[in-house]
C-alpha positions in Angstrom: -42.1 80.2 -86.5 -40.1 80.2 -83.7 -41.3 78.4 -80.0 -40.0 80.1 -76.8 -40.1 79.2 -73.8 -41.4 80.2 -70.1 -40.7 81.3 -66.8 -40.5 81.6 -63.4 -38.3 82.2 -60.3 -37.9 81.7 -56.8 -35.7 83.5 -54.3 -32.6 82.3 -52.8 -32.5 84.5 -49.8 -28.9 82.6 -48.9 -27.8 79.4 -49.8 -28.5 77.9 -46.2 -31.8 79.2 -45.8 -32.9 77.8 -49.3 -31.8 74.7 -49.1 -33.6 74.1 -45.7 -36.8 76.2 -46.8 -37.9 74.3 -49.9 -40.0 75.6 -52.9 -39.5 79.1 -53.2 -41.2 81.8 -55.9 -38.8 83.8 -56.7 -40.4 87.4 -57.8 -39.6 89.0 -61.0 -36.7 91.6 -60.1 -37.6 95.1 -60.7 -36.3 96.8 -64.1 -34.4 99.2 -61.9 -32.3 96.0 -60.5 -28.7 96.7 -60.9 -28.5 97.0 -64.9 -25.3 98.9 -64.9 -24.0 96.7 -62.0 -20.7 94.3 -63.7 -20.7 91.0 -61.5 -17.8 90.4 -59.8 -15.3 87.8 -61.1 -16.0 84.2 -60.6 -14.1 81.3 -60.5 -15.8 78.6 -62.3 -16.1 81.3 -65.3 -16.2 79.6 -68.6 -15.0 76.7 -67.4 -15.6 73.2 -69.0 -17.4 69.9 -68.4 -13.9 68.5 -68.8 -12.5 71.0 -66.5 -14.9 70.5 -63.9 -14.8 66.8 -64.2 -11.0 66.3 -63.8 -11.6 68.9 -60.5 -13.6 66.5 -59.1 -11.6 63.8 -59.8 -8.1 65.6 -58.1 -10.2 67.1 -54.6 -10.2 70.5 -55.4 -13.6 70.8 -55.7 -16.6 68.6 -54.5 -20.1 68.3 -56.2 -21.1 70.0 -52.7 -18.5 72.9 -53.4 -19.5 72.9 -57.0 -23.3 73.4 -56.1 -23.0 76.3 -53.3 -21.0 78.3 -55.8 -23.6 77.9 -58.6 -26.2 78.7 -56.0 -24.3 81.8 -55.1 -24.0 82.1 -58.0 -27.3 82.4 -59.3 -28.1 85.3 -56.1 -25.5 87.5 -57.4 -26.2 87.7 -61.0 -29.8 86.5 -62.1 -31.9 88.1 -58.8 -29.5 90.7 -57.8 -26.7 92.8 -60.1 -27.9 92.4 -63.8 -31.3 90.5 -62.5 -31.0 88.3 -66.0 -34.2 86.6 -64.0 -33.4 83.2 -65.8 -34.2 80.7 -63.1 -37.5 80.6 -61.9 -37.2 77.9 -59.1 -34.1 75.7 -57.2 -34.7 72.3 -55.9 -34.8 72.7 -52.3 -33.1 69.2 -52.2 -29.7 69.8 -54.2 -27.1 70.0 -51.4 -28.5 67.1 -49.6 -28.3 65.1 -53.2 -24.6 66.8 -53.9 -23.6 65.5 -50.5 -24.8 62.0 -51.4 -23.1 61.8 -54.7 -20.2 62.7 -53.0 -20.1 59.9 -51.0 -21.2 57.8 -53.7 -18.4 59.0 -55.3 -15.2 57.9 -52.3 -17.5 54.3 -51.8 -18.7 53.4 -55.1 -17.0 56.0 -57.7 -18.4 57.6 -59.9 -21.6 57.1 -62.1 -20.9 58.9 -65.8 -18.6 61.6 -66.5 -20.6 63.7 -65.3 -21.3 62.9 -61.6 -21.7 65.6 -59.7 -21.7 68.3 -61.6 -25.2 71.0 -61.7 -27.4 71.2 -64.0 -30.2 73.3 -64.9 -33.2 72.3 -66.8 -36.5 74.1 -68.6 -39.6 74.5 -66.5 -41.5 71.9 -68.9 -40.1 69.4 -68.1 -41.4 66.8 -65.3 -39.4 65.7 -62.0 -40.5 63.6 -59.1 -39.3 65.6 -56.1 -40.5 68.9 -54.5 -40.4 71.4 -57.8 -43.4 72.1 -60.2 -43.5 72.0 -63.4 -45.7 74.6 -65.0 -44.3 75.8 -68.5 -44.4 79.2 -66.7 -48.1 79.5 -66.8 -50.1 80.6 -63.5 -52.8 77.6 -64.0 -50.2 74.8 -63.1 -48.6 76.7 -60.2 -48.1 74.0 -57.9 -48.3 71.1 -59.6 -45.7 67.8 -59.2 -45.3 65.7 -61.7 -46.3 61.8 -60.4 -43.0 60.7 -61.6 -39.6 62.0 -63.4 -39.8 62.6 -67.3 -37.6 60.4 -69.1 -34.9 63.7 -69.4 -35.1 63.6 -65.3 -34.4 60.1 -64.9 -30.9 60.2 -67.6 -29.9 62.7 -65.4 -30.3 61.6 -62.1 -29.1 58.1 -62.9 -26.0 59.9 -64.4 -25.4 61.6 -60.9 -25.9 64.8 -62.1 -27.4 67.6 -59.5 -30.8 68.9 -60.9 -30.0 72.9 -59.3 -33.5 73.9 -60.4 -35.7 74.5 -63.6 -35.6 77.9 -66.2 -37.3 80.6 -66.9 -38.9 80.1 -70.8 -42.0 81.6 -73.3 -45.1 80.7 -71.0 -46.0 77.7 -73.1 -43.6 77.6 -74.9 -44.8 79.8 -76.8 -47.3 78.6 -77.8 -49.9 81.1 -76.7 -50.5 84.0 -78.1 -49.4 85.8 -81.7 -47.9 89.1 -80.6 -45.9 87.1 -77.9 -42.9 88.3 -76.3 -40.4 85.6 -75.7 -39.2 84.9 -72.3 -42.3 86.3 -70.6 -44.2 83.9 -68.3 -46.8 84.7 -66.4 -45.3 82.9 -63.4 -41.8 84.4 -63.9 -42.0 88.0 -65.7 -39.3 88.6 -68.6 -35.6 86.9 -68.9 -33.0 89.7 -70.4 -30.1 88.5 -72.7 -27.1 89.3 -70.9 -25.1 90.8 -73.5 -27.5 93.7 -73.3 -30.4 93.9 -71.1 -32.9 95.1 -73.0 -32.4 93.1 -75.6 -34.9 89.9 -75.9 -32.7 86.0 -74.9 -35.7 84.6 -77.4 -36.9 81.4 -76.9 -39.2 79.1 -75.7 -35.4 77.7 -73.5 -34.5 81.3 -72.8 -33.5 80.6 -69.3 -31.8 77.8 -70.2 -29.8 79.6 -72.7 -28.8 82.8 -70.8 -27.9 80.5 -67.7 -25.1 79.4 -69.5 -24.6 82.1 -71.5 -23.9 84.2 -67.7 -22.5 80.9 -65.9 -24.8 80.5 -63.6 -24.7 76.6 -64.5 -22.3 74.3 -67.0 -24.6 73.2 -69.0 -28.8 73.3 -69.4 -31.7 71.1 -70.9 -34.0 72.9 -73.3 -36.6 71.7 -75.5 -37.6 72.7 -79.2 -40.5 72.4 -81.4 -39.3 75.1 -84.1 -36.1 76.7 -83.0 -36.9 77.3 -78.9 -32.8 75.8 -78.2 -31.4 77.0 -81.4 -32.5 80.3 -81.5 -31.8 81.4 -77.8 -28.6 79.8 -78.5 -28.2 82.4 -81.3 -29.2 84.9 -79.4 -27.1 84.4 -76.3 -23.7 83.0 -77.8 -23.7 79.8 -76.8 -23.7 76.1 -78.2 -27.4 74.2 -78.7 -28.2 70.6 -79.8 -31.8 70.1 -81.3 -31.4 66.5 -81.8 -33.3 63.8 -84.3 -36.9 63.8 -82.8 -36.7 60.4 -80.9 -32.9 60.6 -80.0 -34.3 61.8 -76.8 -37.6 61.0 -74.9 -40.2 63.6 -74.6 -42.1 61.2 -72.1 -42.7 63.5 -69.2 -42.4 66.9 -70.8 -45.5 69.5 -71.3 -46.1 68.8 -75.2 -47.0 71.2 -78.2 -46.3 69.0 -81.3 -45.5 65.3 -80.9 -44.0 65.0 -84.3 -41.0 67.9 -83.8 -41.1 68.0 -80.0 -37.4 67.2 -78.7 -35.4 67.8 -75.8 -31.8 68.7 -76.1 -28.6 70.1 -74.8 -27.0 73.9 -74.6 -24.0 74.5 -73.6 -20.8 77.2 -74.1 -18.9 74.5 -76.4 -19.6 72.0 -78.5 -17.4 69.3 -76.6 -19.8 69.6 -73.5 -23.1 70.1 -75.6 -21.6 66.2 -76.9 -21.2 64.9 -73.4 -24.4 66.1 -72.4 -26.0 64.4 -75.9 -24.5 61.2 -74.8 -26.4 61.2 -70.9 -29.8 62.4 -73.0 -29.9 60.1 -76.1 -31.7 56.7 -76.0 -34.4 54.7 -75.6 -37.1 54.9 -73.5 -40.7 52.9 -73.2 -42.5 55.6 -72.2 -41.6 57.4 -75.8 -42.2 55.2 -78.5 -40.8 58.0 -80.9 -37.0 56.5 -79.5 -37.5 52.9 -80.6 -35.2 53.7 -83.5 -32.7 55.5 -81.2 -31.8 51.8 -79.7 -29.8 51.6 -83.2 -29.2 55.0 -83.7 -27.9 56.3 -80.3 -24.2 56.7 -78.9 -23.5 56.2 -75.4 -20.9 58.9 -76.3 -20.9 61.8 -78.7 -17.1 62.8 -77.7 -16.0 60.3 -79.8 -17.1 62.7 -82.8 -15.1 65.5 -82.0 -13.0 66.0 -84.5 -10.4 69.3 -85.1 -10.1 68.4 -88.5 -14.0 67.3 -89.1 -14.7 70.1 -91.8 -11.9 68.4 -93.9 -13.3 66.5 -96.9 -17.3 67.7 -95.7 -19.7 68.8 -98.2 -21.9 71.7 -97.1 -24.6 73.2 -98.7 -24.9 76.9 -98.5 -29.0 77.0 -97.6 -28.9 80.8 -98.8 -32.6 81.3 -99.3 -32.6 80.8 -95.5 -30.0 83.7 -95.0 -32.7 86.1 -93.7 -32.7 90.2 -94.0 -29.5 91.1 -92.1 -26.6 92.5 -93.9 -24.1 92.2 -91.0 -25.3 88.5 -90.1 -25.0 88.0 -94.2 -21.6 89.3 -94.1 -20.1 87.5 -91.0 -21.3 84.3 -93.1 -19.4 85.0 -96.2 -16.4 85.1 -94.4 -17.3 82.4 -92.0 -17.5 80.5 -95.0 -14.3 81.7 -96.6 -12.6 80.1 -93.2 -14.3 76.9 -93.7 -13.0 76.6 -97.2 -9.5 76.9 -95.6 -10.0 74.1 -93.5 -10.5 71.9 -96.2 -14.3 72.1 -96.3 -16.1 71.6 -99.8 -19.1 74.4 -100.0 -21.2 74.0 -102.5 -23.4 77.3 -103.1 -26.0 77.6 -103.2 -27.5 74.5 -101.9 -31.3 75.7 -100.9 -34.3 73.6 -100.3 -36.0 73.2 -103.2 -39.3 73.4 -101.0 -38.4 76.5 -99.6 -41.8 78.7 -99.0 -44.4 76.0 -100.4 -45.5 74.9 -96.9 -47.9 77.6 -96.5 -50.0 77.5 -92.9 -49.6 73.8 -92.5 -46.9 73.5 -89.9 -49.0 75.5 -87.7 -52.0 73.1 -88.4 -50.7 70.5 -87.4 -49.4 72.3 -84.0 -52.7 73.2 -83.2 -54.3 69.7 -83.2 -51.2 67.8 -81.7 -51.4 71.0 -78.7 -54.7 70.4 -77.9 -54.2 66.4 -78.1 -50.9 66.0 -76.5 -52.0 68.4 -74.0 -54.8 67.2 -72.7 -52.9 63.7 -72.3 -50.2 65.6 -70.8 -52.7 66.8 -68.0 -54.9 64.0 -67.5 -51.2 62.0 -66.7 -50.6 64.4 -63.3 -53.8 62.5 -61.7 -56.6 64.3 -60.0 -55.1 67.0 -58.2 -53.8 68.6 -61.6 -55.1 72.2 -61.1 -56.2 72.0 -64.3 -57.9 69.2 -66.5 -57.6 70.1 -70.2 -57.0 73.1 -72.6 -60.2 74.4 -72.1 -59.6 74.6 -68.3 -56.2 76.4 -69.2 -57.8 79.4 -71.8 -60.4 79.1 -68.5 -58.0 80.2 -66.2 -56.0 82.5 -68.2 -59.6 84.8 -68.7 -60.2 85.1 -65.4 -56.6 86.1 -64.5 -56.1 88.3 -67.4 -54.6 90.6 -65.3 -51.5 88.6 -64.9 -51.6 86.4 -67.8 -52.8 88.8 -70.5 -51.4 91.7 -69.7 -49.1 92.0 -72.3 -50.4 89.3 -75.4 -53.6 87.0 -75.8 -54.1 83.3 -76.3 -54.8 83.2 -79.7 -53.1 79.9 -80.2 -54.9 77.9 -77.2 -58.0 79.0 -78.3 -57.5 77.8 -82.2 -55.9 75.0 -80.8 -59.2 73.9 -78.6 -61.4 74.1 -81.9 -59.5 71.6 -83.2 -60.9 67.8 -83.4 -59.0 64.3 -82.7 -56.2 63.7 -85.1 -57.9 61.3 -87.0 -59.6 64.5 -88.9 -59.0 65.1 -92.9 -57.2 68.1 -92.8 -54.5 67.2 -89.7 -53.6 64.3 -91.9 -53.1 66.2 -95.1 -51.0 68.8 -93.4 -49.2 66.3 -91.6 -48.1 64.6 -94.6 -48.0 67.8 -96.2 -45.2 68.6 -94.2 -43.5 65.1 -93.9 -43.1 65.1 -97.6 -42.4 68.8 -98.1 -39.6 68.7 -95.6 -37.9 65.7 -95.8 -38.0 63.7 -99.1 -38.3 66.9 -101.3 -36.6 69.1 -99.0 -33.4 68.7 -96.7 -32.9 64.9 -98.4 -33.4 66.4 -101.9 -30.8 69.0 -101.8 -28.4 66.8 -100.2 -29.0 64.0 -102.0 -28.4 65.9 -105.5 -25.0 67.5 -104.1 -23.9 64.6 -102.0 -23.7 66.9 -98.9 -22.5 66.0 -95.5 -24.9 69.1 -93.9 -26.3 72.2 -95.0 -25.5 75.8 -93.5 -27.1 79.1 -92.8 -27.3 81.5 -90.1 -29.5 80.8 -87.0 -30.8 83.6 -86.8 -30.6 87.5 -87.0 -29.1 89.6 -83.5 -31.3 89.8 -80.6 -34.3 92.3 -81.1 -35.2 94.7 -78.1 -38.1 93.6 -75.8 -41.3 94.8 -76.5 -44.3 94.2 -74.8 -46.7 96.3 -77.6 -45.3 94.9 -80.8 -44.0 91.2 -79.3 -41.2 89.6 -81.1 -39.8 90.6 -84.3 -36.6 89.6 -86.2 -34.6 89.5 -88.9 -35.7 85.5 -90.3 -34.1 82.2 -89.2 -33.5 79.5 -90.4 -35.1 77.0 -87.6 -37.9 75.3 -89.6 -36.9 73.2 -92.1 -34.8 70.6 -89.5 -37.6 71.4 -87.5 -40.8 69.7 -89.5 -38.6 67.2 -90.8 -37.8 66.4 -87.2 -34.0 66.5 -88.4 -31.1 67.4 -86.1 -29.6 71.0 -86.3 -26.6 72.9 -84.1 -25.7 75.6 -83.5 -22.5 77.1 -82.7 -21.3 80.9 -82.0 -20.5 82.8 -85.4 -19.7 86.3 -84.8 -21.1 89.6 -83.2 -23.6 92.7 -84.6 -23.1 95.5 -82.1 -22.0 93.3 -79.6 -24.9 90.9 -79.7 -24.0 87.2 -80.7 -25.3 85.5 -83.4 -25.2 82.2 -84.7 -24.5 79.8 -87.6 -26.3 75.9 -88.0 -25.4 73.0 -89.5 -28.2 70.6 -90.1 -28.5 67.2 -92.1 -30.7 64.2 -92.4 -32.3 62.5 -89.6 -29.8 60.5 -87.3 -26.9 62.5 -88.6 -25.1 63.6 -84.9 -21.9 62.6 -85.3 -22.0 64.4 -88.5 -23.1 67.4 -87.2 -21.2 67.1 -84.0 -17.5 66.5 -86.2 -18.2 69.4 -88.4 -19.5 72.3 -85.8 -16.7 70.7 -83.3 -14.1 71.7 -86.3 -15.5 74.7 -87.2 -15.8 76.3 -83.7 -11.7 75.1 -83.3 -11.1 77.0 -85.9 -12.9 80.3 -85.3 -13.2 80.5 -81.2 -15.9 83.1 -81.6 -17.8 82.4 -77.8 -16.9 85.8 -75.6 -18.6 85.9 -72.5 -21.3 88.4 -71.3 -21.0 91.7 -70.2 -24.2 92.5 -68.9 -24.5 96.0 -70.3 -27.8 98.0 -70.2 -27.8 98.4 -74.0 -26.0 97.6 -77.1 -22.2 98.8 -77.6 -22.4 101.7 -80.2 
């Protein structure tokens, strides 16, 4: 089961204009929107946090500079030319805070690495300034969170530039069973930029095909079962779904509080690390990161390692390989290559528990959604435009021409027969899946082969978009890191018909610098990453 995320978007009629306008909603681009159209070149293509960073440091560009191209940036290629509709609304205030930290920068230097530089982050995810947060669903258009979500605040005090919030699977999606991801009812449909009418999956879709298509450095997206990993998969780029509690969820729109995470996507593994290191830690308002006081790094960089798959035992997850020949094959080799570099594969390696949890994972979803929403609600005061889930499924009926058009809300509505979490069966499938996942799953099998992380693919190559069907794949391998609340990455692997796809390393619970050494080695090793090139379809 797979989360996705949502959407919406808001037009940059020019850089100057926006900036001085606030707010904007930026309308879903129409299909006929320039999808043969190749961007022009661009300077800050493919370029690195590191990169960026030591620009800063010599002159040549300020975080001013640095956000007008990105801006520009974002006008050419996600509302005009390919129309990847990825960003679904810029903060009105992000020159005026890039020209602060640039002064900050000549008086008082500079904050954290990573002063200065943009950033984008999902559209469930809470800041205190003029942009909503809405998970892309019409029934919180307009709302402003009371204050920043603990994500927000790591950046900001970092001196990073908030550009604006993504496009994701309305909900996350969590909404409906025949959902397409991407879709929101706020925002319309995100396209993968490696072929248009191909699906970016989700729920963090913008957040992935933003920097897939450089129209930021780096992104924030957010996971329950694979909604970073997967639309990392699908659009080539690097994603961190760290230990649930690394990172606080305080302030972000909730489905399941005990696999809900934040975390970072990026193009390489060195700047998904840096951006780790400005996310991880404790926070008050999230007593899920108590343990992260002990378990956190201030750095992740530290772990990056050229010669990290040396000596590590992986586990070959194989039951976990899905149906795709192609992705199977581009793993056999991948796996030949690590052997090379001195890694130890022993396969198989699968989960002992693999297919025994049944419906319970979803269970539990549905009564931590309706419980963790209505908190969630009740927190924005008493404008919220909406009180509780009831109000939500409320809204969506009456505007079922805009947000049912293309799938129900199957899940809200089996969510809001749920009862309090004290109920029998939420406890049994809560332990259910606690036990299934973790002691006699991902810490069984690497307990009995002494294994440093297991391996399989993420998932299969991006399926086309389709609104009568809604999403449907080739399997992934999201779920077991994902109940266990593990941490899992994802790193580019290879290429069917032009269309990335992925390969994860996951381990036991606090394992980042683990993770982090080995996927840093193996992506040395193999350079997959090749940039988008927005085509209308796949290469035959």
């Amino acid at each position: 089961m797979q989360r996705r995320s949502f959407l919406k978007v808001t037009a940059l009629s020019a850089t100057a204009a926006f900036v001085s306008a606030g707010c904007k909603t930026i309308t879903e681009p129409s299909p006929k929107s320039g999808l043969s159209i190749a961007p022009k070149s661009f300077e800050l293509e493919e370029t690195t946090l590191p990169q960026i960073q030591h620009s800063l440091e010599k002159g040549k560009y300020s975080s001013v500079k640095l956000a007008k191209i990105y801006l520009e940036r974002i006008q050419e290629i996600d509302k005009r030319g390919p129309a990847l509709n990825s960003v679904l609304e810029l903060n009105p205030d992000a020159m005026a805070i890039a020209t602060a930290l640039d002064k900050e920068r000549q008086t008082k230097g500079p904050r954290s690495p990573l002063h200065g530089i943009p950033v984008l982050i999902k559209d469930n995810i809470d800041t205190r300034d003029r942009m909503t947060t809405t998970a892309g669903s019409l029934a919180l258009e307009g709302s402003i969170a009371l204050k920043d979500s603990g994500v927000a605040r790591r950046l900001k005090e970092a001196g990073m530039v908030i550009l604006g919030k993504t496009n994701l699977s309305e909900w996350a999606n969590f909404r409906g069973t025949r959902s397409t991801s991407g879709w929101s009812g706020r925002g319309g449909q995100t396209r993968n930029p490696y072929a248009l009418d191909r699906n970016p999956s989700g729920s963090s879709s913008g957040s992935a095909v933003a920097v897939s298509a450089n129209l930021c450095p780096v992104a924030v997206g957010t996971e329950t079962d694979g909604s970073i990993l997967s639309p990392s998969s699908f659009n080539g780029i690097v994603g961190i779904k760290p230990t649930v509690g690394l990172i606080s969820r305080a302030g972000i729109i909730p489905i399941s509080h005990t696999q809900d995470t934040a975390g970072p996507m990026a193009r390489t593994v060195a700047d998904a690390a840096m951006l780790l290191g400005i996310l991880a830690g404790p926070d008050p308002a999230d007593l899920a990161t108590t343990p992260a006081a002990q378990n956190a790094h201030r750095t992740y960089t530290q772990f990056l390692d050229p010669n990290g798959l040396k000596g590590a035992r992986i586990g070959v997850a194989r039951k976990l390989f899905g149906t795709s020949k192609p992705v199977e094959k581009i793993l056999n080799e991948l796996l030949e290559q690590m052997k090379k570099e001195g890694a130890i594969v022993v396969d198989p390696a699968d989960l002992p528990t693999t297919g025994k949890f049944g419906n319970n994972e979803f269970q539990v979803m549905l009564y931590e959604f309706k419980a963790g929403l209505n908190a969630y609600l009740a927190s924005l005061g008493p404008n919220a435009p909406v009180k509780t889930l009831k109000d939500v499924i409320e809204f969506n009926e009456r505007q079922r021409d805009k947000e049912l058009q293309w799938f129900g809300q199957e899940d809200l509505t089996m969510a809001e027969e749920k009862g309090p979490l004290t109920d029998e069966p939420y406890l049994k499938a809560l332990e259910t899946c606690a036990r299934l996942s973790r002691k006699e799953g991902i810490d069984a099998i690497m307990d009995k082969h002494q294994l440093d992380a297991l391996v399989a693919p993420t998932t299969g190559p991006a399926h086309v978009t389709d609104y009568l069907y809604g999403d449907r794949g080739s399997g992934g391998s999201t779920w077991p890191a994902a109940v266990a609340g593990y941490p899992s990455i994802t790193v580019p692997a290879g290429f069917v018909l032009g269309l990335p796809v992925g390969i994860s390393f996951f381990g036991r619970a606090w394992s980042e610098p683990k993770l982090v050494q080995i996927a840093y080695s193996f992506e040395q090793a193999t350079l997959v990453r090749k940039k988008p090139g927005f085509r209308s379809t796949v290469q035959a």
